[in-house]
C-alpha positions in Angstrom: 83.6 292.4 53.2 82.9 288.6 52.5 80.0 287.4 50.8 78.0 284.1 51.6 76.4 282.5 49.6 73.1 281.0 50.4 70.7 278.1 48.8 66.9 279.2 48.1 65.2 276.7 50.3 62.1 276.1 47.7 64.8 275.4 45.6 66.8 273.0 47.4 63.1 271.2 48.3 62.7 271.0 44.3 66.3 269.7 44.0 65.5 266.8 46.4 62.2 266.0 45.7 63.9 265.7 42.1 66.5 263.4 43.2 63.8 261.2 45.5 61.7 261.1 42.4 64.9 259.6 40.3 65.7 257.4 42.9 62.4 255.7 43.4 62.4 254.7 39.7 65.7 253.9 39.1 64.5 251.0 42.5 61.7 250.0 40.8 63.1 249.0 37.4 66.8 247.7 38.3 66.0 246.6 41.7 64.5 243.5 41.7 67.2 242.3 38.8 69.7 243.0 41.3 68.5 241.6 44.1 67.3 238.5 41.9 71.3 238.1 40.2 73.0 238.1 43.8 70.3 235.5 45.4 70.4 233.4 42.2 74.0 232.7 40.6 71.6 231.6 36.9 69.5 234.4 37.0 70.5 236.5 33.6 69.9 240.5 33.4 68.0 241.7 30.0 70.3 243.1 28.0 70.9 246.8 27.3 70.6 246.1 23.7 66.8 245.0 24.2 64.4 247.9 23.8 61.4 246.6 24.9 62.7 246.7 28.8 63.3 250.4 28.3 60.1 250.9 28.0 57.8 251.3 31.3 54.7 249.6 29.5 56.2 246.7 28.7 57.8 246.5 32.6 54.7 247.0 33.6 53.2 244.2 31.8 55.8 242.0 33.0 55.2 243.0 36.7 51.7 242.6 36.6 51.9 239.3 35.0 54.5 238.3 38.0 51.9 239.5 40.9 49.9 236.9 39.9 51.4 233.8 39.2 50.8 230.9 41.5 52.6 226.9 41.3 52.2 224.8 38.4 50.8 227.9 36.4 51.8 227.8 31.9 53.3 230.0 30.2 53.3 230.7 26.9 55.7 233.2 24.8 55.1 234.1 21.2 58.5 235.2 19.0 59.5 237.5 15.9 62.4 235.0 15.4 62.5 232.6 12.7 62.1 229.4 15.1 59.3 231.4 16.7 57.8 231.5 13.4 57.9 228.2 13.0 56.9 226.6 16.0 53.6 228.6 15.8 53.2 227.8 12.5 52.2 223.8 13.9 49.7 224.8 15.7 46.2 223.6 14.7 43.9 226.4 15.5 46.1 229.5 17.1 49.7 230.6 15.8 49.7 232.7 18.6 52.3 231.2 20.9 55.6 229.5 19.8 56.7 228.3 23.5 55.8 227.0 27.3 56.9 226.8 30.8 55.7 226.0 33.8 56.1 228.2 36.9 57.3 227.4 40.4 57.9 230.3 43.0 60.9 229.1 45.0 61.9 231.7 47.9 58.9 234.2 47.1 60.8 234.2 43.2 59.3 232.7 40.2 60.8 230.6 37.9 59.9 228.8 34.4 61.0 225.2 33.7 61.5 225.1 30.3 63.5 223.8 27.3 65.7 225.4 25.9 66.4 225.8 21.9 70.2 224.6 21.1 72.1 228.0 20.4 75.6 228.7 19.2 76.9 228.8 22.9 74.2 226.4 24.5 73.1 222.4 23.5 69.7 223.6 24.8 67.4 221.2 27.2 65.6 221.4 30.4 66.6 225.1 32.5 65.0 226.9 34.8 64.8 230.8 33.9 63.6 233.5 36.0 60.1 234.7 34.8 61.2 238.2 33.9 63.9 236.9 32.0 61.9 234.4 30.2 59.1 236.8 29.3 61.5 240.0 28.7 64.4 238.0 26.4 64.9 240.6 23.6 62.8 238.2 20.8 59.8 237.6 23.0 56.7 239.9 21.5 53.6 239.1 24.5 52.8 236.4 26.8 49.9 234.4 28.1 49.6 232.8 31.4 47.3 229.9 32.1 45.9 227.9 34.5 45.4 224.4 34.7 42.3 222.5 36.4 44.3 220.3 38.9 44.6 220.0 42.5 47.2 221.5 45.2 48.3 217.3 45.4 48.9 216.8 41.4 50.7 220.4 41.7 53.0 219.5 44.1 53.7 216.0 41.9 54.4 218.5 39.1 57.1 219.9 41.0 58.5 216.3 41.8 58.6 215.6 38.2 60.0 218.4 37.1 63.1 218.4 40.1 63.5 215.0 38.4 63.7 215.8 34.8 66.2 218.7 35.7 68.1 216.4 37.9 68.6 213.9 35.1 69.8 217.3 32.8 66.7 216.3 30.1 68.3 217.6 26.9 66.6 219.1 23.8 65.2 216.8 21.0 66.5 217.2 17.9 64.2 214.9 16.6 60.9 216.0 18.1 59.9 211.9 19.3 57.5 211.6 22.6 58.8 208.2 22.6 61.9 209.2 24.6 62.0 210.9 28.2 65.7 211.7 27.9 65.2 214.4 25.0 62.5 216.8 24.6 61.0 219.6 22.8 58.8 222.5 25.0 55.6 221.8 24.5 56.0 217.9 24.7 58.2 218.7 28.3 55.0 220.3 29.7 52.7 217.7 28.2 54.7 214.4 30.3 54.4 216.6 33.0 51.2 217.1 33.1 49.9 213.2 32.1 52.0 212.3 34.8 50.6 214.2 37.5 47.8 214.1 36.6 47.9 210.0 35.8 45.7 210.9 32.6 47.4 210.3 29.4 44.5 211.8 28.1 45.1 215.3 30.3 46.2 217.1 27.2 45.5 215.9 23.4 48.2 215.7 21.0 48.7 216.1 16.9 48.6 213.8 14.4 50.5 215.0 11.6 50.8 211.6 9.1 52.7 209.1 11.1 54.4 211.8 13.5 52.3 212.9 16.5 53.5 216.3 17.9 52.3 218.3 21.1 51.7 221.9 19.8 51.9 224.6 22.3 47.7 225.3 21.3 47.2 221.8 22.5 48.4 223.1 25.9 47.0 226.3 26.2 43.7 226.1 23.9 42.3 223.0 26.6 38.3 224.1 27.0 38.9 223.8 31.0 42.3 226.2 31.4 41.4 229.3 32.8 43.1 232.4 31.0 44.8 234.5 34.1 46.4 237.1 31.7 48.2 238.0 28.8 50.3 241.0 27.1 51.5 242.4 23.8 54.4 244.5 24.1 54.7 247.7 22.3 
C-alpha cells in the first residue's frame, strides 16, 4: 500500500506568512531603486560595498528625509573623506557640512542639482543626482535639509536658473572664483542661484578670507531666517 504524503496546514500558513514577510522587505528596500534606474537612464544604485545602506536605520533616515522635501529645498551632506574634511574646515562657525544641493521633484522623484568634485573617471561640474543617491553615496556620514524664505514665484525662477546652468554643462572650479558663471564650486552654485532668484545679492552673505571671498556651505545653511526641516547621522 502507497503512502501520501501530506503538508501540516499551520505549517504551510507559517511557510507563507514567512515568505510574504521576506517579500515585503526585500520591496521596500530595493524597490524604489529599481523602479527609479529604469525611469531614469542617470540614476546610480548604492553600491554593495557601502554598509551604511544595509542598514535599516540609516534607510530609514533617508526615506524620511525624502517624504518631506518640497521644490527649491538645500541640502547639505557632511563627509569622512579627505575633501569632506576640508571643505568643512572653511566654514566660519559650523564644520558640520562639507556640501549642498538644491532639490527639485520632477515626476513625483526628487533630485539634487549639485556640483560635482572632479574624480578619476569624472571632470566634475553641474549634475543632477537622485536624492537617495546623493544622501546614501558610501562617504556621506548625515544630512541636513533646509528651507529657504522665498516665494512659490522666486522658486519656480530657481528652477529656470538651474535648467540653465545644466543646459550650458557649468563645470567645476578649480580655482574657487565667484567671478565666473561658467565654473563653479557647490556652495557658490547654490549661492548665484539663490541672488538670482531672489534679485538680492545680498540673499546669502559670503567670506572674506584676505583678498579671496568664498561662499561656505554655513553661509548657506546657518541664514537666521532658513527653517531647519530635518537632519540625520548615520550609524
Amino acid at each position: 500500500m502507497s503512502s501520501q504524503h501530506t503538508t501540516n496546514p499551520k505549517k504551510r500558513k507559517l511557510h507563507t506568512t514567512l515568505l510574504i514577510a521576506m517579500l515585503i522587505t526585500f520591496v521596500v528596500v530595493y524597490n524604489r531603486n529599481l523602479i527609479a534606474k529604469e525611469i531614469y537612464p542617470d540614476y546610480k544604485l548604492g553600491s554593495s560595498l557601502n554598509e551604511k545602506l544595509n542598514n535599516p536605520i540609516n534607510i530609514r533616515y533617508i526615506d524620511m528625509g525624502m517624504d518631506i522635501l518640497e521644490n527649491g529645498y538645500l541640502i547639505v551632506i557632511s563627509g569622512k573623506d579627505t575633501k569632506s574634511e576640508l571643505f568643512s574646515s572653511v566654514n566660519r562657525k559650523d564644520k558640520t557640512y562639507a556640501y549642498a544641493g538644491l532639490v527639485f521633484i520632477e515626476n513625483n522623484y526628487p533630485f539634487v542639482y549639485t556640483i560635482a568634485l572632479p574624480t578619476t573617471t569624472s571632470k566634475g561640474g553641474l549634475v543632477r543626482d537622485s536624492f537617495e543617491n546623493y544622501v546614501g553615496a558610501k562617504n556621506v556620514t548625515g544630512f541636513g535639509i533646509y528651507k529657504f524664505p522665498v516665494s512659490n514665484m522666486q522658486v519656480l525662477a530657481m528652477q529656470k536658473i538651474i535648467r540653465s546652468y545644466y543646459q550650458k554643462g557649468v563645470a567645476y572650479d578649480n580655482n574657487y572664483q565667484l567671478s565666473t558663471d561658467e565654473a563653479m564650486y557647490p556652495s557658490e552654485f547654490v549661492f548665484k542661484v539663490m541672488t538670482q532668484a531672489t534679485k538680492n545679492k545680498k540673499f546669502i552673505s559670503y567670506t572674506n578670507a584676505g583678498p579671496y571671498q568664498f561662499v561656505s556651505i554655513d553661509d548657506l545653511f546657518l541664514r537666521p531666517q532658513n527653517q531647519k526641516i530635518y537632519s540625520a547621522v548615520f550609524n
